[in-house]
N, C-alpha and C positions, 0 to 999 in steps of 0.2 A: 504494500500500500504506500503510495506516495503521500505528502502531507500536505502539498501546495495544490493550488486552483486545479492542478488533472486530476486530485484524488474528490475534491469536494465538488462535485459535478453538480450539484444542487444550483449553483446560482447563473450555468452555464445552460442549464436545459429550460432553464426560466430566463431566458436571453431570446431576440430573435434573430435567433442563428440557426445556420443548419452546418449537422453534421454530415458530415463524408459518409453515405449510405451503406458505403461494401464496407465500413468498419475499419479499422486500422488492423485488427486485429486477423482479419479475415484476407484482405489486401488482395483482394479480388478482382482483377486487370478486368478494363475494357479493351476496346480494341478497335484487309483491305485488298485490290483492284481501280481501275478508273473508275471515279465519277462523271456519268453522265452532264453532257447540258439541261439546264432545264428547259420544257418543252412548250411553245407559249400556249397560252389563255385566251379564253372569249374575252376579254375586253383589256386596253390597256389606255395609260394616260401619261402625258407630259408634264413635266413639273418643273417650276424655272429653279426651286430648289432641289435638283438631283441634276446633277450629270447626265444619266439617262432614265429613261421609264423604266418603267418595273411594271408587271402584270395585275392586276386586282378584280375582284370580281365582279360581275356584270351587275352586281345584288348591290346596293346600297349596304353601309355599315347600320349596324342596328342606332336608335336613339332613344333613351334612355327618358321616362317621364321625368319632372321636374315638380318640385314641391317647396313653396318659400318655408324657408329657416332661417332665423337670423338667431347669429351670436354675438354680445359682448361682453368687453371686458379690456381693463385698463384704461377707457376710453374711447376704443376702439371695435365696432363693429363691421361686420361681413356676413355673406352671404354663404348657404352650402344648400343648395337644390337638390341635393345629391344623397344628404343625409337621413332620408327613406330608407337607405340602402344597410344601414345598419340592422332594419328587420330584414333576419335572413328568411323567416316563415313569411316575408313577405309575396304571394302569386308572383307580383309582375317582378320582382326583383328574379326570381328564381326563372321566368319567365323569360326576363333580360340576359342571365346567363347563357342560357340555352343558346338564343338568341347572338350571342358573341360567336359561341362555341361553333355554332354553325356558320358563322362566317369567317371563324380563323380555319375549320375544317376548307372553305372554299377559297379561301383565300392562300391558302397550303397545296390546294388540290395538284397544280401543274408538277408539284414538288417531291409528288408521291416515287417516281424511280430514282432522284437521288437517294428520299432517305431510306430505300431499301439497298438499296449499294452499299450506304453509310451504315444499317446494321449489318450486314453480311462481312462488312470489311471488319468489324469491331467484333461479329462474333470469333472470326478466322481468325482474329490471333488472343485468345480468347483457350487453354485445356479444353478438354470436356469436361475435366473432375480436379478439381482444385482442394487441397487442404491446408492444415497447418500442425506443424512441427507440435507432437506430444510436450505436454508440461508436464514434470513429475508436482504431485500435489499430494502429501501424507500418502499412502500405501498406492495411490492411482497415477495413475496417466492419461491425462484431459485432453483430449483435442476436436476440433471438426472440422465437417467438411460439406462443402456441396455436394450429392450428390449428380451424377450425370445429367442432364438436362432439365436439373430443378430451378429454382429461383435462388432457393433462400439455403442458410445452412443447418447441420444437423450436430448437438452437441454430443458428443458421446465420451467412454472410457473405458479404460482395457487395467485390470490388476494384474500390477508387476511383481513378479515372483522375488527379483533378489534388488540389491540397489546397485547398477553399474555405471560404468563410467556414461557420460556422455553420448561419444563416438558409440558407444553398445548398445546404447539406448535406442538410438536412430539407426541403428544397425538391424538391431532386434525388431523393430518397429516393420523395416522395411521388411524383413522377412514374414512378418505375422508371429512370430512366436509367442504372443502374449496370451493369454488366454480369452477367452470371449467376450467380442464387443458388446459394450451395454449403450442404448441409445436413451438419452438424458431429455432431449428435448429437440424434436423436430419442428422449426419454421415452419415448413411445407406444409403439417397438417394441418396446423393452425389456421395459415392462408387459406387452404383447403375446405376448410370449416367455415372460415367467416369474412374470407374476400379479402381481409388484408391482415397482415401480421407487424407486430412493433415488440419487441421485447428489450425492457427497460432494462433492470438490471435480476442477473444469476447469483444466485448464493450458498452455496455448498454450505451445508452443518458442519459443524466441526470431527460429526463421528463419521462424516461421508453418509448418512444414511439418509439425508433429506434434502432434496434440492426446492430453496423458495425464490420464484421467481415474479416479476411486473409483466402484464401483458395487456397493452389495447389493442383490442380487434374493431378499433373502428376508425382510428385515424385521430381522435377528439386526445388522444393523448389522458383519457380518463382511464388510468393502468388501474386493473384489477388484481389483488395477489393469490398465486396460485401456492400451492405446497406439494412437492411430490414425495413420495415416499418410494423409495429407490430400490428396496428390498423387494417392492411386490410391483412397484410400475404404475400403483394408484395414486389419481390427485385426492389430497386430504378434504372431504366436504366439509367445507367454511359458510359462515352465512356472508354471503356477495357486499362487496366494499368498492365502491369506486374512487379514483384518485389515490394511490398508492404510490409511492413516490423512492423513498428508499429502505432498508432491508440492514440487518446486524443480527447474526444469532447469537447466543449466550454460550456456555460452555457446558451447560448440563444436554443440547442439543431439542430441550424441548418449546424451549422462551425463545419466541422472535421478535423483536424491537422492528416497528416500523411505523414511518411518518406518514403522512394525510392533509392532503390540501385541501383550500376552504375552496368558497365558490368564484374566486378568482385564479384557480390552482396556484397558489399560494402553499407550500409546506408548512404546518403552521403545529399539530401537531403529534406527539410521538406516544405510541400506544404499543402494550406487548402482549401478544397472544401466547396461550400454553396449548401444546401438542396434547391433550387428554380428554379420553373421554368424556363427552357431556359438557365441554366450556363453551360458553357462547356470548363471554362477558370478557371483552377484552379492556385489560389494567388503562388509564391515561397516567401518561408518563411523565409528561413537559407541551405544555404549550406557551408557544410564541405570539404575544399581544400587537407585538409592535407590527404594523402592515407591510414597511418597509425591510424586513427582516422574515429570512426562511430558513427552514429547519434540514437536517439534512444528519443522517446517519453513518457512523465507520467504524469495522474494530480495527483496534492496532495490529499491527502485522505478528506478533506472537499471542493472540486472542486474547487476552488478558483483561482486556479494558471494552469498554462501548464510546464514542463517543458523541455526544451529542453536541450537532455546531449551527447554532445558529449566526447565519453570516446574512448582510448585508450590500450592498455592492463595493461598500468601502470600508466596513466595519462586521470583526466577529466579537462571539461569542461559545467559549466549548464547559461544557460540562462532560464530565466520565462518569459510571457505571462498571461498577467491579462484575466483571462475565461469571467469573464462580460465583457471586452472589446478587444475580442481575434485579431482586426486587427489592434489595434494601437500599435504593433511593438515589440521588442525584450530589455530584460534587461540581462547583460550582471553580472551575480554573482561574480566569480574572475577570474583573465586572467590565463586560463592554464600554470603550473608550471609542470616540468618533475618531475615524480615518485610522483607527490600532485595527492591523488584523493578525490573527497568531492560529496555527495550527498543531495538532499535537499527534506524539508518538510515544512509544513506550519501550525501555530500553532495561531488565535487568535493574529498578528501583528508580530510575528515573526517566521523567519526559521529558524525550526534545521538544523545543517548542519553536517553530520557524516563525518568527515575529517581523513585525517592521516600530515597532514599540518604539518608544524614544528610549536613548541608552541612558547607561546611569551619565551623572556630571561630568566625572573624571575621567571620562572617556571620549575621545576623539576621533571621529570619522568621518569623511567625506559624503559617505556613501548612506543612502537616504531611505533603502529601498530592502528586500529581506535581510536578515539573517539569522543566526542559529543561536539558541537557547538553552537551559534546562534546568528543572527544579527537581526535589527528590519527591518522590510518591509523598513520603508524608507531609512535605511542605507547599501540596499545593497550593492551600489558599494565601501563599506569602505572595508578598506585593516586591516582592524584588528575586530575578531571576538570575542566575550566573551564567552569562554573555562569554561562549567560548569558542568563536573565532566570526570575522568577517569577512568579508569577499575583497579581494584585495581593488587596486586598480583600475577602471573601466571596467571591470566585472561585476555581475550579479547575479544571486541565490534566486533562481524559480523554481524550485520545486527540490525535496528531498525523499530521500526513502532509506527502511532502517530492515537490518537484520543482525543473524545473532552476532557476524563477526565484520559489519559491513555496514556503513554509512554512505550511500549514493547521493550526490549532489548533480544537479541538474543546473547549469550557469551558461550564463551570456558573455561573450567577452568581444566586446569591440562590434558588436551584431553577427555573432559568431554562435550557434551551439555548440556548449562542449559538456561533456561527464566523467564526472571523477569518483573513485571511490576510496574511502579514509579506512583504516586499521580501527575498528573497537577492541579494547575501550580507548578512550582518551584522558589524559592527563591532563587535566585543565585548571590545576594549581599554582598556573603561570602567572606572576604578576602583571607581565606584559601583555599588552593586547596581541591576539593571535589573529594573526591571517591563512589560511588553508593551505599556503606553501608552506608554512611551519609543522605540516601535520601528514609529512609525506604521501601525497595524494598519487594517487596512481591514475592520468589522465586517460580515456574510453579514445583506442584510434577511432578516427572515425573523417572519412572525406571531408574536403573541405566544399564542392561544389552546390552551396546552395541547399546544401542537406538536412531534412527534416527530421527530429527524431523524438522517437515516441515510445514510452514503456510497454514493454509488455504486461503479464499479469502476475508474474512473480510473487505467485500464494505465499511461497514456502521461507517462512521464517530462519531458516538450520541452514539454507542453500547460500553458499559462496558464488553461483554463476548469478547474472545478471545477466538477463534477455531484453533487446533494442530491436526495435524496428527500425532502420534507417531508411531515407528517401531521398531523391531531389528530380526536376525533372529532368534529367539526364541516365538516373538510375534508377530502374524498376524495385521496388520495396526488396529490400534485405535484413531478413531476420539475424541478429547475432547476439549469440552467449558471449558475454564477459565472464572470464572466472577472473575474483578479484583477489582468490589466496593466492594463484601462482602467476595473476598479472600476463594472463593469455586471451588470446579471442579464438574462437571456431564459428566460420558461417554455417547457420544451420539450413539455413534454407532463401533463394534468392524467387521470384516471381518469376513465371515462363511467361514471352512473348510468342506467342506464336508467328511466324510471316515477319519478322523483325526484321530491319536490315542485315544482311550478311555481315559487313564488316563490324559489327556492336566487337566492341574489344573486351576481356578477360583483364581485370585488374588486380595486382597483385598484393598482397599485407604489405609490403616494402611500400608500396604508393599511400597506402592509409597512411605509413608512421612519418613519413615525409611529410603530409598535410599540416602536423603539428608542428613543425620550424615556424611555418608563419603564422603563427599566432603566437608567438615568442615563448614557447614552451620545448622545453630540453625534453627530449627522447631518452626515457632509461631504457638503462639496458638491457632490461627484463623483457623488455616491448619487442619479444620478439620469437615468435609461432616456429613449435618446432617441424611444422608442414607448413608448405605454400599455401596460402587461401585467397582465392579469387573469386571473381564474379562480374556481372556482362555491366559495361558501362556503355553509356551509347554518346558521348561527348565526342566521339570521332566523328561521328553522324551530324548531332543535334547541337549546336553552339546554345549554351546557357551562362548568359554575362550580367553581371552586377552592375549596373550603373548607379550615380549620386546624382541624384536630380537636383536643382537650385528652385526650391519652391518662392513663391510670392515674399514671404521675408526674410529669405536670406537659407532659410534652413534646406539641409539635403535629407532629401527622400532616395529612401531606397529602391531601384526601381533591376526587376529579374525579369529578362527578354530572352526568350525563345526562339528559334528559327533553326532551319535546314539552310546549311550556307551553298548547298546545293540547288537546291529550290527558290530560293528566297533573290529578289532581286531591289537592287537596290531603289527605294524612293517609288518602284513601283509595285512593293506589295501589299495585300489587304490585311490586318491586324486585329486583336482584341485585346482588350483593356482589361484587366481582374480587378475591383478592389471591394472593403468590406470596411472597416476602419471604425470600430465601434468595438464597447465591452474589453480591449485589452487584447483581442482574439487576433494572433498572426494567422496573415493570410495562408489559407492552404497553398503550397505550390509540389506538394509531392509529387511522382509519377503518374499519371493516365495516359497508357496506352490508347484512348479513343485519339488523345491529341494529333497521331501520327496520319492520322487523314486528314489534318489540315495541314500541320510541318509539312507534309511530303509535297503539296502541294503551292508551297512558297507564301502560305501563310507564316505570320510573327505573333504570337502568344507571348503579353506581359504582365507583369501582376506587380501593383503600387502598393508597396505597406507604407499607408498613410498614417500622418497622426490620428490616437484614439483605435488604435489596433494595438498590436503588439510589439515591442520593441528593444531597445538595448536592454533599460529599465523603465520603470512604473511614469517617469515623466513623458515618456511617449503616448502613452495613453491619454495622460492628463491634457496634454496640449492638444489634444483633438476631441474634448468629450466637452459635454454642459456648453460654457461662453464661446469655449474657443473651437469648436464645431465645424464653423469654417475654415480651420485650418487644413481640415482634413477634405474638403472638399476643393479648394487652391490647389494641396497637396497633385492631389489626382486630375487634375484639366493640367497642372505643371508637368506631370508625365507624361500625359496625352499629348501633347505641344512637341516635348522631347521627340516622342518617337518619329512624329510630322518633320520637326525640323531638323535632325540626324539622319534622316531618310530610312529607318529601319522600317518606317510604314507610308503608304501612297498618300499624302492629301487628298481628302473625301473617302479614304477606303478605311479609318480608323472604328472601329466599335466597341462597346464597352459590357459587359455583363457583372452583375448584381444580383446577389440572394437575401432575404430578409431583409435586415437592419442596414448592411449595404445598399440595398435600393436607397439610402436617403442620401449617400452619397452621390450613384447614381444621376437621379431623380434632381438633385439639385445642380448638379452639373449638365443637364442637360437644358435644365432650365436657362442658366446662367449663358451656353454658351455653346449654343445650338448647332451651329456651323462647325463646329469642330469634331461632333460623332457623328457619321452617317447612318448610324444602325446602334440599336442595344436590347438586351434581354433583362428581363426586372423579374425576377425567381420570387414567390409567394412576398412580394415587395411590401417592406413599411415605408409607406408615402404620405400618409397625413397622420403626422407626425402631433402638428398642434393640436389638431379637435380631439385624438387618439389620449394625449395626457392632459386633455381639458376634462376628462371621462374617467374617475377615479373605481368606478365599477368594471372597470375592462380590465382582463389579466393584464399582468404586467406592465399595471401605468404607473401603480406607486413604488414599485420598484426601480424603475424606467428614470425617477426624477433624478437621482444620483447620476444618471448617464448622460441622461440630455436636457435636465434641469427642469423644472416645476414653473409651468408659464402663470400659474398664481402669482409667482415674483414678479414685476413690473421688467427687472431688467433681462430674465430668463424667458419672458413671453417674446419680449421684443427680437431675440437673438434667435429662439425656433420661428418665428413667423418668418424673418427675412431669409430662410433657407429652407423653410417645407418644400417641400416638389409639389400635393396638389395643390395648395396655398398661391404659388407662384408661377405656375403654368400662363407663359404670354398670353392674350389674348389676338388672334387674328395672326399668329405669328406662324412662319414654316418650324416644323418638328421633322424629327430625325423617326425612320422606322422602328417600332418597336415593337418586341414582345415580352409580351405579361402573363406568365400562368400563374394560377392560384389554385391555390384548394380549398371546397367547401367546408370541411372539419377542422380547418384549422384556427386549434387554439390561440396561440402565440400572437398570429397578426390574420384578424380579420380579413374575410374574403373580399367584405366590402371597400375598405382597402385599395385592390387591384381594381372593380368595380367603378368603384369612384372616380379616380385619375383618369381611367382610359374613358369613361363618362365624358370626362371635364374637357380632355385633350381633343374630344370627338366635337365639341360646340366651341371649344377656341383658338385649335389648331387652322390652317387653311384647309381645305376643302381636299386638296390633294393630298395631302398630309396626313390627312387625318385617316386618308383611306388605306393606308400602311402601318397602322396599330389598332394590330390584334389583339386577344384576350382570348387565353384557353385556360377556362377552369377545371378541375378535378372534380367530379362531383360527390367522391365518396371521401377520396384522400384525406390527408391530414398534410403538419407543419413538412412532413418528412417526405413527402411522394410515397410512390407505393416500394421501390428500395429493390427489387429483385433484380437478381446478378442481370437479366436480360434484358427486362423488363427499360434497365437504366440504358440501354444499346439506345431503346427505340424514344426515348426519349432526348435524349445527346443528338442524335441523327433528326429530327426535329427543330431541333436546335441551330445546327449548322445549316442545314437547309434552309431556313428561316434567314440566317448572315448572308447565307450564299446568296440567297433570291433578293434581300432588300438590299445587297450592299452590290449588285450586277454584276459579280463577279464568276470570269468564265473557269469553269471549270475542267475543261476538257484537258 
């Protein structure tokens, strides 16, 4: 268990964000031949804003009834016609969707043999049966996999006879020698059963004898918890609970701790069920008053503890629960301090505690942003903790994890991820302030290109290896063990492309341990594998460059560009823009093999980490979230320009896409500065933003004020109003092609939302303009789509098709 924001997922799934659907964990390639030209349409039109026509259909866009609503406040009122649209049981609203659906259907129609090309290319390089590398977990071996032409994946486990090395494990694995598969939980039937599948989160008992899991079967993200009983294959009949959120067993394995959102899904709070006959009255454990503040469940990684954290967007609070004696009540760590956040672990009589706390007086540091803690079990409720080392340098602590002989650090250095792991115990009777090079740290080789990396699940408390997923877009996800007693690595397992380019090169451990020179980090000498280990890197292929963007006042943005320097031509190629830049979240840029049917093609794929996303440290975010909002939006029209004016993209041929809370980035750059994207895609989009947290009854609006500030304040209304995207949509002005899918179930951000804007766009866009933004809603879906390995093909090839056809770009 990690301690930092990857372990408490609670304030991450209450965000409007979307997660990577095939899972990190799963790391489930998409995926080619020529594409076709598209082939024309009944009817087409000229626009003096486009280059050239583009096809539309002979049908008029739908138009949307109109109903007055006025709002004010602060002074200031406006109009929203639109705001009907929030009843979703409203006829005509549902009426209206239908309505769009059918005209993005005909407005797609000419489109239809590209995007079967585009999944066929994506399925072909695509296994037929994909898995993942066993995890030793107490006496088992966990793993899953997709079965052959399913969707979803299938958890299962095999009991391992003796404990062997590594290399044996995976040896024995391949052979089947383990004794018989036990299947834990199948996706498939689920979907099978009820149309669509989400499984929140898995939780193994501590005696292995019972698996409890989150499961919404409807998209609404209302998880029900399920129990199985592993011995016999039956689910435990519970009386039915909706809104289930996270999960903690105890160590008698019969007490489950879990939390419960109100009617904003809110985690609010925590209740414990007992496995025995005839209960039907489950304990309350802790509830969370404060609105802004959600609950969220974990035990420590040697089961020991429960703990209970209720966090805020900027502010926690954790309370423990002894596991051997889970009903005698709650210990209360330190009393919530605004903008203090601290997480905990348990170590052998003490917990670490990753803090951003103010230090004591006497101590000096630069550095503003995590570090590492610890008190003894019995002194928790003391108000002063012993502070035992901090991040040296332009470095910084995101995230930690503990085991019995191993302390994993997760840091940034210079916009760099690196990982170290430290010797337990530690000596920290130093009078001197400690920095992590004093604590012989043994740094995780690991590429330097751009590489994303991400924990595995690392149950096992007793285990010396440490399991990474690495990525970047040059290199397909790579599983790798770190053993951190003998300061080795072994790839366990690397992603198959199928149909890849030939030339993808075989890279070697000697090139990992060379990455670490420039980061000014000395190579010991242990760092060094007593076998060769490689794996496909495709940077012969696919050029993947770092550039420093010079945004609006002075500051550099990081900006990662893509291209086939084969395909790719100068000044006259078509591009897309990535960014997101909200909550802290760096942008996804790992591996997707679907990419390779546009790279091959002499497309340019970039992705902007703007302020208010993720960054060196926590001021990255800060200067892009609440007042300074626009940073993050200058941010990203600064990179857009870049690519225009370096020639790495064609002027008119640049386009942008957006998911969620990204759409407001999006959505307000497009507003601001029209002429500059030809084309974009706005993914389940937060776009009114203002009337969205004028509305303190909608999920995630009083969470939301921390992020994007609370327009009740006079100076926080004024600063979301001059940058909402539907707020701000020109009147009478030319607009850039778009597309908006949305889904009807979804919790996070209203369908009405999507609805609205493209409403808004359709009565004050130009008339030709307007006839180029589409809306395809989901009507069962939720926040997440429907998520199936294939499923995602045909949706991505949708997608491009869409760029292809609004941005006139030839494809042959």
């Amino acid at each position: 268990m990690v301690l930092g924001l990857r372990n408490y997922s609670d304030m991450h799934l209450l965000s409007r964000s979307v997660s990577n659907t095939s899972l990190r964990a799963h790391s489930f390639s998409l995926s080619f031949a020529l594409i076709p030209s598209i082939s024309a349409s009944s009817s087409s039109f000229s626009s003096k804003c486009r280059a050239e026509p583009i096809s539309v259909p002979s049908q008029p866009p739908p138009v949307s009834k109109r109903v007055p609503f006025t709002l004010s406040l602060h002074g200031h009122s406006w109009q929203d016609p639109c705001h009907w649209m929030r009843n979703t049981n409203d006829p005509d609203f549902l009426n209206y969707l239908n309505q769009e659906n059918s005209y993005a259907q005909a407005f797609m129609a000419d489109t239809g043999s590209l995007q079967r090309t585009l999944v066929a290319e994506m399925k072909n390089r695509m296994p037929s049966k994909v898995s993942t590398p066993v995890e030793c977990f107490g006496p088992w071996l966990y793993y899953e996999y997709i079965p052959e032409g399913k969707e979803y994946p299938v958890l299962c486990r095999r009991l391992q006879t003796n404990k062997p090395g590594w290399a044996e494990k995976i040896l024995s694995y391949v052979k089947a020698e383990f004794r018989r598969e036990e299947i834990l939980l199948d996706w498939n039937e689920v979907a099978e059963k009820h149309g669509y599948v989400h499984v929140g989160q898995c939780r193994i008992s501590p005696d292995h004898n019972f698996l409890a899991y989150t499961l919404d079967a409807t998209g609404s993200e209302q998880f029900m918890l399920q129990i199985k009983d592993l011995r016999n294959g039956c689910i435990i009949p519970m009386a039915p609970e909706n809104g289930i959120v996270s999960l903690a067993w105890a160590q008698d394995c019969k007490t489950l701790f879990y939390t419960i959102a109100d009617e904003n899904q809110r985690p609010y709070r925590v209740l414990c069920t007992k496995l025995e006959p005839g209960n039907t009255d489950d304990t309350l454990v802790f509830m969370e008053n404060d609105p802004s503040y959600c609950v969220d469940l974990t035990s420590t990684k040697d089961g020991k503890f429960i703990t209970v954290n209720s966090n805020s967007r900027s502010s926690s609070e954790v309370y423990v629960v002894d596991a051997t004696e889970p009903l005698n009540g709650l210990q209360r760590v330190h009393e919530r301090v605004s903008g203090v956040k601290y997480f905990l672990e348990h170590h052998f009589g003490f917990f670490y505690i990753l803090t951003n706390a103010p230090m004591k007086e006497n101590i000096k540091c630069s550095h503003e942003g995590l570090y590492l803690a610890r008190c003894r079990v019995g002194d928790i409720q003391s108000t002063t903790w012993q502070n035992i080392f901090y991040p040296g340098k332009d470095t910084c602590i995101q995230d930690v994890d503990i085991f019995n002989g191993h302390l994993v650090l997760f840091l940034n250095k210079d916009g760099f991820p690196m990982i170290c792991s430290i010797d337990l115990p530690i000596n920290v009777e130093c009078k001197h302030q400690m920095l992590i090079e004093d604590l012989n740290p043994w740094f995780f080789p690991i590429p330097s290109n751009s590489c994303s990396v991400e924990p595995g699940s690392n149950l096992d408390f007793m285990s010396s290896v440490y399991r990474v997923v690495l990525s970047s877009p040059v290199i397909p996800d790579v599983i790798i063990d770190y053993d951190m007693a003998r300061r080795t690595f072994s790839i366990v397992q690397q992603e198959e492309v199928l149909g890849a380019p030939s030339n993808a090169r075989s890279r070697s451990s000697g090139y990992e341990l060379d990455t670490l020179q420039h980061r000014g980090i000395e190579k010991d000498a242990k760092d060094k594998n007593v076998e060769l280990e490689r794996w496909k890197d495709f940077s012969s292929t696919y050029c993947c460059e770092r550039k420093e963007v010079i945004s609006h006042d002075g500051i550099q943005v990081p900006l990662t560009i893509l291209y086939s320097p084969k395909a790719w031509k100068s000044s006259q190629s078509p591009g897309i823009l990535h960014g997101y830049g909200a909550y802290g979240e760096v942008l996804d840029k790992s591996w997707r093999a679907d990419r390779l049917s546009l790279l091959d093609r002499g497309w340019v794929i970039a992705f902007a980490d703007v302020r208010g996303g993720g960054g060196d440290d926590h001021s990255w975010h800060k200067t892009g979230n609440g007042l300074f909002k626009q940073n993050s939006i200058h941010d990203f029209v600064s990179c857009g320009k870049y690519l225009i004016d370096e020639g790495y993209v064609q002027r008119d041929q640049l386009s942008a896409i957006g998911v969620s809370a990204g759409c407001l980035l999006i959505g307000a750059a497009l507003n601001m500065y029209p002429n500059l994207f030809r084309a974009a895609i706005l993914k389940v989009p937060f776009l009114d933003i203002l009337n969205s947290l004028l509305d303190p009854s909608l999920p995630l609006t009083m969470l939301d004020y921390e992020e994007f500030g609370n327009p009740g304040i006079k100076s926080e209304f004024e600063c979301i109003s001059s940058y909402c995207p539907y707020k701000n949509i020109r009147p009478r002005g030319c607009h850039p092609s778009v597309l908006v899918t949305a889904s009807f179930n979804d919790s996070r951000v209203g369908v009405w939302e999507a609805a609205k804007w493209v409403a808004k766009v359709r009565d004050s866009a130009c008339s030709s303009c307007s006839r180029s933004v589409i809306l395809k809603t989901n009507m069962s879906g939720g926040h997440f789509g429907e998520g199936g390995r294939y499923i995602q093909c045909e949706e991505l090839a949708y997608d491009y098709a869409f760029l292809v056809k609004a941005m006139g770009v030839d494809m042959n």
